[in-house]
MARBASE-789839 format. One record per residue (C-alpha): chain; x, y, z. Coordinates in nm, 4 decimals. Layout:
<recs>
<rec kette="A" c1="X" c2="Y" c3="Z"/>
...
</recs>
This chain:
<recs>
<rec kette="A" c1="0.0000" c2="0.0000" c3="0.0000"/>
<rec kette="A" c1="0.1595" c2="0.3423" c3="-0.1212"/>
<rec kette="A" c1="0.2229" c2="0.5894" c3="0.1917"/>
<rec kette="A" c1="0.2660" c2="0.9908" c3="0.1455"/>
<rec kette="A" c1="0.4790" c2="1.2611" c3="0.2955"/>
<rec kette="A" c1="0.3443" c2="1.5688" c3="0.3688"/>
<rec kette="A" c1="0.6404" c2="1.8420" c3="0.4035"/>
<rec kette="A" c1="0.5589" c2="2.1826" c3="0.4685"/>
<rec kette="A" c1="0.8476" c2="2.4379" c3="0.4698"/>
<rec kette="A" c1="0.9031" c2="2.8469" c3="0.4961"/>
<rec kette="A" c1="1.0877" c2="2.9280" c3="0.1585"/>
<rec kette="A" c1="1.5024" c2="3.0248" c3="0.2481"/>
<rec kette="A" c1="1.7850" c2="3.0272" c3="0.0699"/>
<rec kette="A" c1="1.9281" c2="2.7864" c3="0.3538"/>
<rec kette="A" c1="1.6958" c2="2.5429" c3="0.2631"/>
<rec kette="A" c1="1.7617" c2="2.5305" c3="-0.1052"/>
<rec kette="A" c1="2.0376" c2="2.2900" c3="-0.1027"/>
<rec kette="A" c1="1.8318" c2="2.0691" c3="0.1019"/>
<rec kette="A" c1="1.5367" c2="2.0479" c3="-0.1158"/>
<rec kette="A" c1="1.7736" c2="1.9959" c3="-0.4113"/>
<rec kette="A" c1="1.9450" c2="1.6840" c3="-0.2560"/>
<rec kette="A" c1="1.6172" c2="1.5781" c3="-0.1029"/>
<rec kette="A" c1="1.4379" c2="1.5528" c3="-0.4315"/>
<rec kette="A" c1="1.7348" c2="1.3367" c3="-0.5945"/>
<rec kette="A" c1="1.7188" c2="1.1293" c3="-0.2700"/>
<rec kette="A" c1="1.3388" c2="1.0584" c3="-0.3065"/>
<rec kette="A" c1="1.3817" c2="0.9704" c3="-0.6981"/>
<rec kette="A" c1="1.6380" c2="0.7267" c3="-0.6340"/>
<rec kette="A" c1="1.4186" c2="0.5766" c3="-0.3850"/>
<rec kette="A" c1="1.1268" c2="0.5726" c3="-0.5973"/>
<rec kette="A" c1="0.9387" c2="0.8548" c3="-0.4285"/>
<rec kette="A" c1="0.6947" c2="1.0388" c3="-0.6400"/>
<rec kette="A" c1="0.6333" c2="1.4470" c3="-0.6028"/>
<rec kette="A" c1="0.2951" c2="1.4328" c3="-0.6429"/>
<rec kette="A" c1="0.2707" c2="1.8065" c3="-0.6465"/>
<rec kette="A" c1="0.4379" c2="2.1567" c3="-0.7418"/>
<rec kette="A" c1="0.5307" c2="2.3337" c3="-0.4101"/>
<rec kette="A" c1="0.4031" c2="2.6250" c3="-0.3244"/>
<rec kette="A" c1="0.0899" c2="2.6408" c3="-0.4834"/>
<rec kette="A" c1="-0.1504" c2="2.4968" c3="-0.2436"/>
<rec kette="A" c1="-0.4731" c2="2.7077" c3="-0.2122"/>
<rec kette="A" c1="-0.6995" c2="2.7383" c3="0.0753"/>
<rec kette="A" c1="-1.0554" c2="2.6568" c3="-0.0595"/>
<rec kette="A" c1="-1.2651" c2="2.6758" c3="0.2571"/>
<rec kette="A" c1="-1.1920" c2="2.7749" c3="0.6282"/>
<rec kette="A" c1="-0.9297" c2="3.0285" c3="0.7547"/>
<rec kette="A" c1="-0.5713" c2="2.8105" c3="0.6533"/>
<rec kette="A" c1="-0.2439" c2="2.9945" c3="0.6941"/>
<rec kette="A" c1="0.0018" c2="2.7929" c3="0.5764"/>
<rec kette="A" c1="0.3716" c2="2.7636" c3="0.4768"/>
<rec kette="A" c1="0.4434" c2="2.6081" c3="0.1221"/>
<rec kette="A" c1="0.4220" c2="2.2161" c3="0.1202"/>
<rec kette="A" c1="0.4968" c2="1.9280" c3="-0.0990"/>
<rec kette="A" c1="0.3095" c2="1.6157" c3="-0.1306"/>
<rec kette="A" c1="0.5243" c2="1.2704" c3="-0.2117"/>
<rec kette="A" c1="0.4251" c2="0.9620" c3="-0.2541"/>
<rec kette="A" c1="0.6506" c2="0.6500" c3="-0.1332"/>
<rec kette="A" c1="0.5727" c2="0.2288" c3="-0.2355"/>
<rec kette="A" c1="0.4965" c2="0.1845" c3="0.1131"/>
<rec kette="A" c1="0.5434" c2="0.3197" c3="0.4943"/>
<rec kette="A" c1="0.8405" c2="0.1059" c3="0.4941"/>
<rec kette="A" c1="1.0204" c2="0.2473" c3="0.2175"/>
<rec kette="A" c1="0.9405" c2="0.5955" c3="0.3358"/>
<rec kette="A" c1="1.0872" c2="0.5233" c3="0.6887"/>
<rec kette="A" c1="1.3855" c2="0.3125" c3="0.5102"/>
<rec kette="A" c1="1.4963" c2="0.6394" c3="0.3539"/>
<rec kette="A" c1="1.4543" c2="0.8489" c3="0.6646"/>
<rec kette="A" c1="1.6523" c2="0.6441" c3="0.8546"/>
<rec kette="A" c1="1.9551" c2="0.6212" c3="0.5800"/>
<rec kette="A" c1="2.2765" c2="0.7595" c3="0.6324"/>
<rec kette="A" c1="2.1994" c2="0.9183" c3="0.2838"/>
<rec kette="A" c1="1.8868" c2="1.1576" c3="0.4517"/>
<rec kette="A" c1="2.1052" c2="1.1863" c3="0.7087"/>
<rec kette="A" c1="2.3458" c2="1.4133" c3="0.5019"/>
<rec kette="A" c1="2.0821" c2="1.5854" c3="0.3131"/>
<rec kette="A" c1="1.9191" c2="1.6941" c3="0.6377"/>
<rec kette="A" c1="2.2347" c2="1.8099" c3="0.7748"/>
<rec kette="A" c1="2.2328" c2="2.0514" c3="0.4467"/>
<rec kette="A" c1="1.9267" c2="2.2113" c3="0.6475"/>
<rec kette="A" c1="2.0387" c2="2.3294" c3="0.9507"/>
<rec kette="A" c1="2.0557" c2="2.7138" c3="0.9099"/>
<rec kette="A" c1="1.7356" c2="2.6794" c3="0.7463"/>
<rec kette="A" c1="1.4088" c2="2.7770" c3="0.8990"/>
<rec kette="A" c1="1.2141" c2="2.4699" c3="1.0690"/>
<rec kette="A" c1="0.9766" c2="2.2483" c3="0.8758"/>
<rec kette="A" c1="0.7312" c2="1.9940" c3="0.9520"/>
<rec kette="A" c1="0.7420" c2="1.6715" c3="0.7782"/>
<rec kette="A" c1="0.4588" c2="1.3782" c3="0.8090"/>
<rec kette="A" c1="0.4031" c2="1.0322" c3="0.6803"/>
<rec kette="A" c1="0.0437" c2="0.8392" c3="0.6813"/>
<rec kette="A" c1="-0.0099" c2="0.5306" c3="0.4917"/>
<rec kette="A" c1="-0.2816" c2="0.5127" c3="0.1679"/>
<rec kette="A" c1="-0.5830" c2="0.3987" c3="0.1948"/>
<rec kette="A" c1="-0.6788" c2="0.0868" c3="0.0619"/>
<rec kette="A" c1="-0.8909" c2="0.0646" c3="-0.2892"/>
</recs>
């Protein structure tokens, strides 16, 4: 069953480097962007949010197999001037 990341970010010039590496990382584990950051649109409701990124992973294992790599851990070291930013993982749901 697929699983997606949710990462929501501020926009820095710190964190370029990091989102650079990160998307390489997730294609050569098979993740999928799913969407172009930064242009999420609140339809309904009062939302303030930073600019996210939606990616989509074979499975909650594979997503927490690159998390825990020694690979992400260089790419997030990359980010650590950078503002804070929030990153989630759920599982699909079953069709």
């Amino acid at each position: 069953m697929p699983a997606y990341m949710v990462s929501q970010y501020r926009n820095s010039k710190e964190l370029d480097a990091y989102r650079a590496a990160a998307t390489a990382l997730n294609a050569k584990h098979g993740a999928r962007i799913l969407t172009k950051p930064g242009t999420a649109r609140c339809v309904e409701g009062d939302w303030q949010a930073d600019p996210m990124v939606l990616i989509e992973f074979a499975s909650m294992e594979a997503a927490h197999e690159l998390f825990a790599s020694k690979e992400y851990a260089e790419v997030k070291a990359t980010r650590k001037n950078a503002p804070p930013l929030t990153i989630v993982v759920m599982d699909g749901a079953a069709t």
